[in-house]
LUMLOLO-795125 format. One record per atom (N, C-alpha, C, O): y, z, x. Coordinates in steps of 0.001 Angstrom, whole numbers, plus 500000, padded with zeros to 6 digits. Atoms other than C-alpha are relative to their C-alpha. Layout:
<pts>
YZX...
</pts>
This chain:
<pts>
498806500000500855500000500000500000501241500000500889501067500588501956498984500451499421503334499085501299501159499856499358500896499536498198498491500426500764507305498599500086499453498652499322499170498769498129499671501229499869506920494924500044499083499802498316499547499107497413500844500612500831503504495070497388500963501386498691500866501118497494499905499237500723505198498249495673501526498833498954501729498761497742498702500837500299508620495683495278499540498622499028500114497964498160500727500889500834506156493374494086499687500139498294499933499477497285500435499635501158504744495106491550501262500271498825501130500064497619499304499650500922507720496148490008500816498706499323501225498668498163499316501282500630509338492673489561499130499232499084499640498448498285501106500596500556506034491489488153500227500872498463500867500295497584499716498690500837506321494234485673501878499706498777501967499461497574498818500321500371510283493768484934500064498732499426500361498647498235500178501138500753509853489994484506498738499550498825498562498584498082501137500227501159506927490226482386498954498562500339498482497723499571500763501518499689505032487414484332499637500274501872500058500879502857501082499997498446502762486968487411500632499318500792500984499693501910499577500797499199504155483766488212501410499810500811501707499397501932498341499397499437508057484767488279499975500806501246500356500519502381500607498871498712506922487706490363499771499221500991500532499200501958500729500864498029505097485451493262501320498990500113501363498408501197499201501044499725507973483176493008501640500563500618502314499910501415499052498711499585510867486049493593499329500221501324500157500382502222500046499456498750508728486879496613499333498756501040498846498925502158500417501323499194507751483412497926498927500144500119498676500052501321501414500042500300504164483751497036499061499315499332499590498595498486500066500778500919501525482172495477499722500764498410500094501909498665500476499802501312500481483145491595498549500949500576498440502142500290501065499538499825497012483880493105500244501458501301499815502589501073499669498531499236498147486527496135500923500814499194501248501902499669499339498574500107500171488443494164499195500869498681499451502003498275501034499508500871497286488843491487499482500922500585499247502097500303501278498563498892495244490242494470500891501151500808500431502190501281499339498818499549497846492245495762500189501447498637500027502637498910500109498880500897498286494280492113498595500574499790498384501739499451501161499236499845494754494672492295499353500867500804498493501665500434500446499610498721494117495761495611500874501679499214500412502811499070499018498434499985497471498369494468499167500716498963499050501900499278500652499677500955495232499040491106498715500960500791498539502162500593501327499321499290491983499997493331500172501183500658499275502022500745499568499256498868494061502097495754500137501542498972499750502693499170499591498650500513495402504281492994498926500574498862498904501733498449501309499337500616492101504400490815500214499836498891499408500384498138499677500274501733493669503239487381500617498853500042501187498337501003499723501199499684494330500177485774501506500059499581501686500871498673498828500297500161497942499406485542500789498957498941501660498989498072499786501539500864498153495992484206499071499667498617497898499650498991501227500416501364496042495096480669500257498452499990501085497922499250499904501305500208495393491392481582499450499142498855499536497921498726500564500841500786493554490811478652500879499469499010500678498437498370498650500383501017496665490576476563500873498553500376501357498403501498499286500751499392498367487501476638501919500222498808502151499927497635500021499955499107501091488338477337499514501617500495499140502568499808500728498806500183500080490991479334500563501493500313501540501660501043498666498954500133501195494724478825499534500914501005498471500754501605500078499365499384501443497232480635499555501602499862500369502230499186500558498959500254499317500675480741500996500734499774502142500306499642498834498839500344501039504107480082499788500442501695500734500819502386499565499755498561500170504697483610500671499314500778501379499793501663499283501049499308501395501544484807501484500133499958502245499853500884498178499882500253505130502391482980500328501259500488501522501505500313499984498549499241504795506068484823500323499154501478501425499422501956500215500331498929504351504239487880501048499146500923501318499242502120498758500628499868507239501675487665501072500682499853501946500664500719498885499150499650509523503839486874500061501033500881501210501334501204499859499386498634508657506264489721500469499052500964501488499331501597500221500981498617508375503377492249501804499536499473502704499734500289498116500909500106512217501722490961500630501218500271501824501123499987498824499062499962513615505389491859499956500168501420500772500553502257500293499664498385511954505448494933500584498461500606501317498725501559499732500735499224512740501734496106501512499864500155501989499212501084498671500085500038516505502271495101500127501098501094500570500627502142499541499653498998516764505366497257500051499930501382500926500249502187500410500734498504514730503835500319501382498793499931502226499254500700499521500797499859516948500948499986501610500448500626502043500011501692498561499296499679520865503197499897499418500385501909500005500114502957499979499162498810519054505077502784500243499311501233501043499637502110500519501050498925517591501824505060501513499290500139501683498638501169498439501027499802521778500160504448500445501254500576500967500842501612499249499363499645523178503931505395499303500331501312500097501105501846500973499581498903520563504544508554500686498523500703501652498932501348499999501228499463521198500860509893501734499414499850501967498264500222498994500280500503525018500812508714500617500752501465501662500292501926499403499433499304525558503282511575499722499597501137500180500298502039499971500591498973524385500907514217500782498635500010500576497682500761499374501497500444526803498166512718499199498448500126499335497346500657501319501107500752523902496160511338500137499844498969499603500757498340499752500231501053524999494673508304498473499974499250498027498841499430501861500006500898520928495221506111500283500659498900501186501416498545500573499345501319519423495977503094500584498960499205501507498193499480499991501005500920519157494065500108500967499979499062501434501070498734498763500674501186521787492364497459498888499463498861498351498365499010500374500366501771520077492097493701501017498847498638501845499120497769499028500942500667521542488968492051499264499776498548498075499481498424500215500567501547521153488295488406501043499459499320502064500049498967498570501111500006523256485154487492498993499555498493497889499960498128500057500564501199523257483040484110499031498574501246499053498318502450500502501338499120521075479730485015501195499239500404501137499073501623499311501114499949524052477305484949500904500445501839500950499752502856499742500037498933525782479097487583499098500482501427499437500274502592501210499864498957522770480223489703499749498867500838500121498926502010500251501038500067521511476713489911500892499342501133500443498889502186499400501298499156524479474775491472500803501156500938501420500679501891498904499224498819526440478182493424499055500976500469499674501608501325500378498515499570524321480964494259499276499926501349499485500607502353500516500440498875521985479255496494500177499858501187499626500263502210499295500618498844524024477630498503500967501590500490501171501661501702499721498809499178525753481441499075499101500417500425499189500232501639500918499140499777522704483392499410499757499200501495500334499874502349500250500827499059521700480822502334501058500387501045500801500902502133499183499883498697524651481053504272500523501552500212500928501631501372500207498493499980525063484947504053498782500537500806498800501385501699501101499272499557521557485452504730500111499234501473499929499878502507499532500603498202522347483118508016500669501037501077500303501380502202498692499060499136525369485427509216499232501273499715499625502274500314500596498135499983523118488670508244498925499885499622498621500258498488501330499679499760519531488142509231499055500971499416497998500686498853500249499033500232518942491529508653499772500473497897499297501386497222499554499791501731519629491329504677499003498652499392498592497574499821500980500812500976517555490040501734501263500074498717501903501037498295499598500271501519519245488124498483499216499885499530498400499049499917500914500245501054517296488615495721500753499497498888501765500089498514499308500451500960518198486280492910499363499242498687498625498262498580500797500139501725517170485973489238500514499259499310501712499533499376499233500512500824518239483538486763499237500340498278498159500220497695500150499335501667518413484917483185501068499581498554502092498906498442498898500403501156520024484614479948500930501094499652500384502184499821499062499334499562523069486461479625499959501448499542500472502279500292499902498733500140522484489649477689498726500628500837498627501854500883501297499875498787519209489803480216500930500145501292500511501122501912498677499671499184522307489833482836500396501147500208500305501852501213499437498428499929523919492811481687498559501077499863498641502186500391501218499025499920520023494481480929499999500336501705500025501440502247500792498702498644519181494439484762501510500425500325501315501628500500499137498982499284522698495732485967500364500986499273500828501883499975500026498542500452523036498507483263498746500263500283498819501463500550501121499430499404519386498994484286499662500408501263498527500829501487500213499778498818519985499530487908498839498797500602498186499053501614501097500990499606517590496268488302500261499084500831499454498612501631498590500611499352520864494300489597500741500503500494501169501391499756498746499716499344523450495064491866501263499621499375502291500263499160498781500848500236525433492048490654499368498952499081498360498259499223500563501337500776525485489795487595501000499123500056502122499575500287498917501269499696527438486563487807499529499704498239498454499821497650500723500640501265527571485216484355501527499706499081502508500394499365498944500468500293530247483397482052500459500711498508499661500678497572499102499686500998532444484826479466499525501930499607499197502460498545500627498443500037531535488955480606500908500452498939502065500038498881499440499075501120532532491138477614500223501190500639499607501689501582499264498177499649534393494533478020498199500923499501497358500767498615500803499008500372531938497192478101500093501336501132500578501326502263499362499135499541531915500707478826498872500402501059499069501366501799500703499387498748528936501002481204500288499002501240499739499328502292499866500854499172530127498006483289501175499367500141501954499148499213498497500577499154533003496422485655499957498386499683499231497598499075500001501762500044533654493034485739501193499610500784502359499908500527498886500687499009535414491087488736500206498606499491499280497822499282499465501490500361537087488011487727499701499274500664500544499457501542500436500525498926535407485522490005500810498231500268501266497668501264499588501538500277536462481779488383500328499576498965499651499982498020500265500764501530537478479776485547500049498358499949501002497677500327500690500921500179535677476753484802500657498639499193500249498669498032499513500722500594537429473857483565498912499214498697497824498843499137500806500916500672535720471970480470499889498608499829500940497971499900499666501693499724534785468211480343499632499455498856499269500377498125501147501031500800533174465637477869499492499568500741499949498888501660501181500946499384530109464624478955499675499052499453499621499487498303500942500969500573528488461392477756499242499086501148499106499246502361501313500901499063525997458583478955501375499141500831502545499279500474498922501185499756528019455684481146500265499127499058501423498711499093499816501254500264527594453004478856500312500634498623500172499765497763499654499108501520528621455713475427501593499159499958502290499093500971498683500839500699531886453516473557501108501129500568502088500469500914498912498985499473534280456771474839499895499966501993500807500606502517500483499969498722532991456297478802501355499612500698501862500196501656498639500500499328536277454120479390501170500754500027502060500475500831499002499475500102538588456714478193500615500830501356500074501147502416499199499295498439541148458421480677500381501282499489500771502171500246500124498306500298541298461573478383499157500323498508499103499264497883500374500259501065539549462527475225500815501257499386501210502247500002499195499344500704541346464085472265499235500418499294498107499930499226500926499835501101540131465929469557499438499209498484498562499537497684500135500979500921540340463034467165498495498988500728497520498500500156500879501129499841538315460900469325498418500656500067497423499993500360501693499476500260535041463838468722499890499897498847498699500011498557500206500373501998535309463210464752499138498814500063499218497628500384501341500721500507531818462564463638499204499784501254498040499632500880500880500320498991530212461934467299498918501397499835499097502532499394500897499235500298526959463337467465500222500857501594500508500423502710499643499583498982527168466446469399499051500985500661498799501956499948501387498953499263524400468466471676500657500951500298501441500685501209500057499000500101525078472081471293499583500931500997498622500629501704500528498627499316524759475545473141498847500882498616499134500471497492500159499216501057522991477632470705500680501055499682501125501835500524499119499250500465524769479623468087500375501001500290501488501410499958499518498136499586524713483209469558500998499883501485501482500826502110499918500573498329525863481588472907501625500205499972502409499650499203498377500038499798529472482875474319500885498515499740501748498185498926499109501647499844530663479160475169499552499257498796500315498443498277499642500859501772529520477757471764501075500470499024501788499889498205498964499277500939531521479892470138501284499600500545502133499170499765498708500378499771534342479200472127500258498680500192501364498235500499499251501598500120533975475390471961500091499616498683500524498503498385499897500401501529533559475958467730501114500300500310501723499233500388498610499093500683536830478105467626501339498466500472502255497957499827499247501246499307538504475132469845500166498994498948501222498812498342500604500780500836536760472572467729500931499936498610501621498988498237499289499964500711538183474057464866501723500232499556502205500189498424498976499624499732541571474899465895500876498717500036502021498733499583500061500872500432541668471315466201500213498928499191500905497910499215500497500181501359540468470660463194499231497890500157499370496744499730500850501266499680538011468237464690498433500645499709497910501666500156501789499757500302534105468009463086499129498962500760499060497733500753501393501264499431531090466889465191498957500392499122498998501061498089501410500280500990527442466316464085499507500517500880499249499819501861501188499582498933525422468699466052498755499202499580498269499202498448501451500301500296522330466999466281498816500652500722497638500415500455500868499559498666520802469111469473500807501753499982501929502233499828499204498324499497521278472917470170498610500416500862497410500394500592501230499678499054519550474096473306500799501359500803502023501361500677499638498830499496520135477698475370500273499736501570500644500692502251499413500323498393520828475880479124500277498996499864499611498091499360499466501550499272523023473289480285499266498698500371499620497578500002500670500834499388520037471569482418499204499366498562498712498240498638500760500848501356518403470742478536501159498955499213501035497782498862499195501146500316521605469555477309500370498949500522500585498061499697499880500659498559522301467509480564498939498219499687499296497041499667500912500686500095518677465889479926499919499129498667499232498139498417499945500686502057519488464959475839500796498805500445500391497656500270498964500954499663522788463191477364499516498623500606499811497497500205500460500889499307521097461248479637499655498960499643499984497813499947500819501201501368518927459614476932500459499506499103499872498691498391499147500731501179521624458861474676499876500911498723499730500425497602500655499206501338520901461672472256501145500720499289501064501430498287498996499482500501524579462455472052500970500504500694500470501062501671498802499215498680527698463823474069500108501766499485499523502372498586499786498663499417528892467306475011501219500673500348502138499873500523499231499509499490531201469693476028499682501044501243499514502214500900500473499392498702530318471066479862501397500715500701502599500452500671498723499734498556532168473069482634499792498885500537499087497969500114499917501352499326532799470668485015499391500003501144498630499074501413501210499786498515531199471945488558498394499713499399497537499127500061501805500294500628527626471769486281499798498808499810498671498431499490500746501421500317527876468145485946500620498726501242500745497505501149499760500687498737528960466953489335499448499370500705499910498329501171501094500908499277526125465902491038499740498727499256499847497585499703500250501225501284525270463761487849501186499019499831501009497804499910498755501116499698528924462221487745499287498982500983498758497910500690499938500887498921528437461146491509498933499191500124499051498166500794501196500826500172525052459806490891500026499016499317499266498076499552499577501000501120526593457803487840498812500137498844498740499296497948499886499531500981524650459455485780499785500438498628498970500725497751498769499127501238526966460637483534501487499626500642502013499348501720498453500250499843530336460212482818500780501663499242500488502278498216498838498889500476533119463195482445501106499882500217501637499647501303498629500314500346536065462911481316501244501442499169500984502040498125499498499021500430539215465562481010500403500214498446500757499163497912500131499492501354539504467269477381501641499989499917502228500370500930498856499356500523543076467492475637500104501231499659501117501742499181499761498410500631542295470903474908499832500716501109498723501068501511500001499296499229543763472724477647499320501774499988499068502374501033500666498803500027542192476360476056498628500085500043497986501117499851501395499715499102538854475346477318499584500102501223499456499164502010500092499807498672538076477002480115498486500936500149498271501701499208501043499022499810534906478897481121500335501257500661500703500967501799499729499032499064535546482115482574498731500379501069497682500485500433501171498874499362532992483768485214500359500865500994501174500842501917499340498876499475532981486732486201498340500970501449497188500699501791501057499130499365530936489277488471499885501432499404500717502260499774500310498770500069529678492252487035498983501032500226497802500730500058500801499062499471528265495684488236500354501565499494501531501925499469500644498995500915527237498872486542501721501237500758502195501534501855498997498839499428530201501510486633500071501153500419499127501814499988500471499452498927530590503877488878498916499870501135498417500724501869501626499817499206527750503022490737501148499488501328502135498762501209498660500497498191529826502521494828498927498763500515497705498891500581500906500923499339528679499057496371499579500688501405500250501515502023500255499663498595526868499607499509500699499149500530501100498256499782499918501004499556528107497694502132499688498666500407500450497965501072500544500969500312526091495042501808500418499200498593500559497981498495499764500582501188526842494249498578501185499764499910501221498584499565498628499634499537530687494844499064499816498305500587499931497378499785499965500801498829530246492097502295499866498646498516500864498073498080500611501050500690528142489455499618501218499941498705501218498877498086498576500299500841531537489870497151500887499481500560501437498573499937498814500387499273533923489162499264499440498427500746500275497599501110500500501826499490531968485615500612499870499525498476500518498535498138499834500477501360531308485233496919501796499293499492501939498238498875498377500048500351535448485045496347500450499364500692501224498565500165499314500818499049536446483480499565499417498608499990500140497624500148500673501707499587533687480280499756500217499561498457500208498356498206499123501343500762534995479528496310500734499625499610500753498679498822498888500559499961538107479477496555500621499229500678501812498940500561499895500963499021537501477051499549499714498693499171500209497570499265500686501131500609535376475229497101500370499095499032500018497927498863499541499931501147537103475223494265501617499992499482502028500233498347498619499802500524541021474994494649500880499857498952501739500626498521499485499803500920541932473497492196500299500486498796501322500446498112500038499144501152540830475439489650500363501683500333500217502293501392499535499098499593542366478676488603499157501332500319498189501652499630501440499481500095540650481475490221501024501865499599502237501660499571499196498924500684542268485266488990499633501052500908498470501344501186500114498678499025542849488216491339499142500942499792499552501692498906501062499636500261539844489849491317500756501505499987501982501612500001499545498252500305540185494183490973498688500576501237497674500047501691500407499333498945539017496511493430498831500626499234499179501350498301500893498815500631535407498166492273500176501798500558500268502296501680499647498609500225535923501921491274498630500468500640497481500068500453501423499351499175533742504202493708499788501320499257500719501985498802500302498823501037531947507026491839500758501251501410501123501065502571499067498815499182533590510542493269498730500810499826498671501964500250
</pts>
């Protein structure tokens, strides 16, 4: 038994899946089966009930996770404050981002961070957004990245970016030539959807209607990369941030084109559980978060982020 299979187990556990789990730790599906078993044999009870699909978890097994997540959080403060005093930037950063921005920004940080600090592990999850705020009011996250954060009283929120909105359509869609689109020119186009509970649907109906422009949803899907894929095929246009459909522009595509409705904007933000003090590690991975995209990203507006409040 070891950190690494105990770190295992618990993400296996948290995500509710084998394969997420081996894929969080760069594994395959089949070693990290035999690693919960091996941990199962060691401690003499079964943990996991695989016969369930999906499958749940014993009453010893939820004794066990929640010991082990109290213990890997304080090993973890200890291994950044032990190694902090040889000015060794270590210890791990817990990312839990929305897919859309995971996908095309997180990567490409985590990579060049983990370059400049060897010593340090990004861990990074892509979830759906009230799954966001679950692991960082759960202590499961350090940091959630995710678009349009709501006030709440167990959690901070750093202003990170705001997202300009576009029309998406196919190249060869009758609007492709335009040099701006208005809200007259979405009356009646068929239109592929966020789904209804979804922050940014709501704020492209309220737009929509403010307007007083009607589309034809014909598509409602819960990620970008499904709506993305409808467009493609001709199944209908869109309303996107604009960094999410960049690659696809330059590829040709897709076509995007700027909106007359300057009050669409995406916000995203960073948020982390209140009071809780960043380690320095995490601290370090904010501050490259803020600076590489405001290298990246000038022209859009990005909002003076706020200092996180350290518990006393």
């Amino acid at each position: 038994m070891n950190l690494e299979t105990l770190r295992l187990y618990c993400d296996i556990v948290r995500m509710r899946s084998f394969s997420r789990g081996a894929r969080a730790h760069q594994i395959t599906q089949s070693a990290a089966s035999q690693s919960i078993q091996q941990l199962e044999h060691d401690l003499g009870v079964q943990m996991i009930d695989r016969s369930r699909r999906p499958f749940a978890v014993t009453p010893q097994g939820r004794r066990f996770f929640d010991g082990v997540r109290v213990l890997l959080s304080d090993y973890g403060k200890l291994e950044a404050e032990i190694k902090r005093t040889g000015n060794t930037l270590a210890g791990p950063v817990r990312v839990a981002a929305i897919y859309s921005v995971g996908l095309y920004d997180l990567s490409r940080y985590m990579q060049r961070f983990m370059t400049d600090y060897p010593q340090v592990k990004v861990r990074l999850e892509f979830l759906r957004p009230n799954k966001v705020y679950d692991a960082v009011v759960n202590e499961e996250a350090d940091l959630g990245i995710m678009s349009y954060p709501r006030k709440d009283r167990t959690v901070n929120t750093i202003p990170w970016r705001a997202e300009r909105m576009v029309f998406v359509c196919q190249p060869g869609h009758p609007l492709a030539s335009k040099q701006l689109i208005t809200a007259s020119d979405l009356e009646g186009q068929k239109f592929i959807g966020f789904d209804a509970d979804l922050p940014i649907r709501k704020a492209i109906d309220r737009s929509l209607k403010l307007q007083h422009s009607h589309v034809s949803v014909v598509m409602e899907f819960d990620n970008i990369e499904t709506i993305k894929q409808a467009i493609e095929v001709g199944a209908g246009i869109s309303i996107l941030p604009e960094p999410t459909v960049r690659r696809e522009v330059e590829a040709g595509r897709m076509t995007s084109i700027p909106l007359a409705m300057s009050e669409l904007v995406r916000p995203v933000g960073i948020i982390y559980r209140r009071h809780k003090p960043f380690t320095p590690t995490v601290q370090r991975f904010v501050q490259l978060l803020k600076s590489a995209d405001s290298a990246v990203n000038p022209a859009l507006p990005v909002p003076r982020p706020e200092q996180p409040e350290l518990a006393t």
